[in-house]
C-alpha positions, -999 to 999 in steps of 0.1 A, spaced: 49 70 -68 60 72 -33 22 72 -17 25 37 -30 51 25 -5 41 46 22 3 38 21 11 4 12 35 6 49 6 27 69 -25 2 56 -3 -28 71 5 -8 102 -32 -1 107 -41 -32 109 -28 -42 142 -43 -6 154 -67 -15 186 -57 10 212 -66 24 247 -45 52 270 -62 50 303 -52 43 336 -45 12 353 -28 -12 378 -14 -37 350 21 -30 331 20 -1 308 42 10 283 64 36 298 86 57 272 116 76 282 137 97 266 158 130 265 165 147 235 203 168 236 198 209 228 158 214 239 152 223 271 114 233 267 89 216 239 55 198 232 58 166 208 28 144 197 22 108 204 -1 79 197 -13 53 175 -7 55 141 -36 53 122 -52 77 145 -30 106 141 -38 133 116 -28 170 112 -52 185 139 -37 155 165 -75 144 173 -60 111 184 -29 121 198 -13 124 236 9 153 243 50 144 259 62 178 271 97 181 277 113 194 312 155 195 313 152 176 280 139 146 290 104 133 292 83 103 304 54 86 290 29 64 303 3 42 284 -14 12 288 -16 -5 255 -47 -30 251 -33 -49 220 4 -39 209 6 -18 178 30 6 163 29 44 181 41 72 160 61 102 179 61 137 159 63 177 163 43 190 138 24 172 110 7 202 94 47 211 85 55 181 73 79 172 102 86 135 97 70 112 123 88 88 141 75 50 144 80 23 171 66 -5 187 44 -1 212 31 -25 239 33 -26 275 72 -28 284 93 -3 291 108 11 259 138 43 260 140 62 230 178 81 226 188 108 205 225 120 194 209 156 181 181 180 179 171 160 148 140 134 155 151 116 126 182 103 143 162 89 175 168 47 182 144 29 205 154 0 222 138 -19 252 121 -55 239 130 -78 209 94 -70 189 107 -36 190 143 -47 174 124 -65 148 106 -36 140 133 -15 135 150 -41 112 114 -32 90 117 0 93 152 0 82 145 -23 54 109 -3 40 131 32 43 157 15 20 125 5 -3 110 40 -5 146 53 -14 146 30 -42 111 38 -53 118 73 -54 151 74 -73 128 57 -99 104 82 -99 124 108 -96 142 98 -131 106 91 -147 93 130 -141 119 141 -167 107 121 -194 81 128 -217 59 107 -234 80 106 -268 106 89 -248 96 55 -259 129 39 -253 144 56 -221 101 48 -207 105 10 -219 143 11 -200 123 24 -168 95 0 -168 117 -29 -165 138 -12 -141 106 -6 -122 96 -42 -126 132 -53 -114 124 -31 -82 89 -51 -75 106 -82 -78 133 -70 -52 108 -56 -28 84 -85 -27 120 -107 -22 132 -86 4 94 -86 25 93 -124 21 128 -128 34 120 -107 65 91 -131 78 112 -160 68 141 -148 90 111 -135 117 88 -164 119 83 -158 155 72 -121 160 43 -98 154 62 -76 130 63 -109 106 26 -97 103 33 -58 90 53 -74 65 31 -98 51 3 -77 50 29 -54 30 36 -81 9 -2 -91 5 -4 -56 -10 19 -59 -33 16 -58 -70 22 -90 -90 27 -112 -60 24 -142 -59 -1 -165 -44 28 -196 -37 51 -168 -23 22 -154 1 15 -188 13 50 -200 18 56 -169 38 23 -175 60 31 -212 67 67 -202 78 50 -184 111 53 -203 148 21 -213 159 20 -190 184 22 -164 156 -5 -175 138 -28 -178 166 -30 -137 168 -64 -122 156 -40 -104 132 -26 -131 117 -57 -149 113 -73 -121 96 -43 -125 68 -53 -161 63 -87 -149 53 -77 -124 36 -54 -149 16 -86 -172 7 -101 -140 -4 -68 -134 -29 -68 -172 -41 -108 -162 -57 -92 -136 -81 -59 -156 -92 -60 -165 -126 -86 -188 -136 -111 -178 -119 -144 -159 -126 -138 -122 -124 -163 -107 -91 -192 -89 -107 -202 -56 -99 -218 -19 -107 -207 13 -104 -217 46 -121 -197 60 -152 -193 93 -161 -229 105 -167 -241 85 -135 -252 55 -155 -247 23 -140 -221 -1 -157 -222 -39 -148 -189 -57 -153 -213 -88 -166 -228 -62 -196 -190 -68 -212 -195 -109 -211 -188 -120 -257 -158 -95 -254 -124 -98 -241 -121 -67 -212 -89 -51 -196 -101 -40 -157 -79 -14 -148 -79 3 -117 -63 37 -121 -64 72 -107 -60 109 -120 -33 122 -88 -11 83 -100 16 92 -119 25 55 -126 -15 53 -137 -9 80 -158 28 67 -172 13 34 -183 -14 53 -202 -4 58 -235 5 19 -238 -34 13 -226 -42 36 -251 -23 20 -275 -39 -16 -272 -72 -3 -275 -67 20 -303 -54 -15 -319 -78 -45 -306 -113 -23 -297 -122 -37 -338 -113 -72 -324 -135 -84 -295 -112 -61 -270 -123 -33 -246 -110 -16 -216 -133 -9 -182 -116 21 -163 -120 17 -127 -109 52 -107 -100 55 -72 -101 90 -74 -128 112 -54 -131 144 -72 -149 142 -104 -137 169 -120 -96 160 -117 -112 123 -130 -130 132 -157 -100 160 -165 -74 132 -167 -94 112 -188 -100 137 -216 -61 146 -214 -50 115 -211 -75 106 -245 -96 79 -230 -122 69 -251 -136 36 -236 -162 29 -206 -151 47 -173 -166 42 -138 -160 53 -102 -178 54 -72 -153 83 -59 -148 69 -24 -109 66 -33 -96 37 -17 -123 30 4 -147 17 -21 -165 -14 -18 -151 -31 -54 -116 -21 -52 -113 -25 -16 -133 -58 -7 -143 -71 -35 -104 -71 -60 -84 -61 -28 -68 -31 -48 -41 -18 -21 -17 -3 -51 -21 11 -88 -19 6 -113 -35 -29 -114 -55 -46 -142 -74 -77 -153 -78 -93 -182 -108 -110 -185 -119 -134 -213 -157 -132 -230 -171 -157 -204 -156 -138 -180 -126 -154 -164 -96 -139 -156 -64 -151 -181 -40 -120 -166 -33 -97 -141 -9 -65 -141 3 -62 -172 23 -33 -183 38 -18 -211 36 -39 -241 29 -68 -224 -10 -60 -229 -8 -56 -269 15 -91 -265 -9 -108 -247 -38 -100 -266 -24 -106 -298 -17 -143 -287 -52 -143 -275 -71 -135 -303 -43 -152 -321 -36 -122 -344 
């Protein structure tokens, strides 16, 4: 699913987002750039988790002659995003803003071809941009090939899941590498909140990658804001007693997470608009249909927030167990503060006194597991 990447890339962007435009005596960022073939024109500009289709957060750049200048003082640097029309799904352009000057140069018409130079944060950035671009391509190829197949194609599904798996494994290599080779830059920070994010990552591999930073680096608000968030990961590793919590099901009746303490549970945090969610399914589905008998359940945890398309995909989709959602998306309090759920699909598999033995399994890695489990 490309929203994966993409939100994955925006949710790490955002949290370096603290911005002011005002005027004032100290340095600003000043932007300049010309763009070959327009004359005349109005472009969009500002942080990025402020912009939106109706450009509530956003400055205006108006061309004259082609060329423009923008001014800016930047109160803690962040990444700016530079676009012509949102609501047409004209794709935005990101770069680093702080308070230098930066020149943005384009060969064509084409926004897409623009480079921005100026300071060496903003070089490292593009090296992240260039390498989460080749990620998304990747991603999408994948899920490209997965809409062609149905669900009777066992063996061509099975195929893609692995190649999937192979493409996590490559993308939480290549983030890693990136703050290893970057250990003294802000950017380090986008990645390894991208690789926080990340599904099946692991704990030695986020901590590796955090220790690698400069001091200076790690003294940033950002930066120490990973570190907690890192403590916060190492509490639902493996081992460790599942958080407790409530949330209404269906009908509006409160389910606790404790009330399934005696039985072996799969957590699974899914949503109706996931296609991956909705791919891995029929294999959910399938371990149910043959543990539910043996001490084995499944809690369904949506991040959906229409009830209708959630309760839609769970009769299609053949369902039966407990389902619950508060249907605040990904803004909920359990999926995002309390299991740090940044991507789906994501499980855990919790034992009868309640501690976690897995995490993300797919395919038939779930029936595997259990059947060792309950020693079957």
């Amino acid at each position: 699913m490309k929203k994966s990447i993409t939100r994955t890339c925006i949710v790490a962007i955002s949290a370096l987002a603290v911005f002011s435009c005002q005027p004032g005596k100290t340095k600003q960022l000043q932007l300049k750039g010309k763009i070959p073939g327009i004359d005349k024109g109005v472009f969009f500009i500002g942080p990025v988790s402020k912009m939106d289709p109706d450009y509530k957060g956003a400055d205006t750049i108006r061309l004259k002659n082609g060329t423009f200048t923008y001014s800016c003082k930047i109160d803690s640097p962040q990444v700016y995003m530079i676009t012509g029309n949102m609501a047409t799904g004209e794709p935005g352009l990101l770069f680093w803003a702080e308070n230098a000057d930066v020149n943005m140069k384009v060969s064509s018409p084409q926004l897409k071809d623009a480079v921005f130079t100026g300071t060496l944060n903003q070089q490292d950035f593009t090296d992240y941009i260039k390498l989460q671009n080749q990620l998304s391509d990747q991603q999408a190829a994948i899920f490209k090939e997965a809409e062609s197949l149905s669900e009777q194609d066992t063996v061509k599904r099975e195929l893609l899941r692995k190649k999937y798996e192979d493409f996590e494994k490559g993308q939480r290599n290549g983030l890693g590498d990136f703050v290893h080779q970057h250990p003294a830059t802000v950017i380090s920070i986008l990645a390894l909140n991208d690789l926080f994010h990340q599904p099946s990552v692991d704990i030695k591999e986020l901590e590796a990658a955090y220790n690698g930073l400069t001091k200076e680096v790690k003294a940033m608000p950002e930066a120490r804001q990973f570190g907690h968030d890192l403590k916060q990961t190492i509490a639902l590793q493996i081992g460790k007693t599942a958080p407790d919590f409530s949330l209404p099901d269906t009908s509006g009746k409160m389910v606790k997470l404790s009330s399934f303490r005696g039985r072996y549970v799969l957590l699974d945090f899914w949503a109706s608009w996931c296609g991956p969610c909705r791919q891995e399914n029929p294999e959910v589905r399938k371990a149910y249909q043959q543990f539910r008998d043996k001490n084995f359940t499944v809690l369904g945890v949506s991040l959906d927030d229409k009830k209708d398309k959630w309760t839609a995909a769970i009769a299609k989709d053949q369902l039966t167990w407990t389902h619950v959602s508060d249907l605040k998306g990904w803004n909920g309090d359990v999926q995002k503060r309390l299991y740090l759920i940044s991507g789906i699909p994501a499980n855990f598999l919790i034992d009868p006194s309640g501690v976690i033995v897995a995490r993300d399994l797919r395919g038939a890695e779930l029936a595997a597991r259990l059947g060792k489990l309950l020693k079957l």
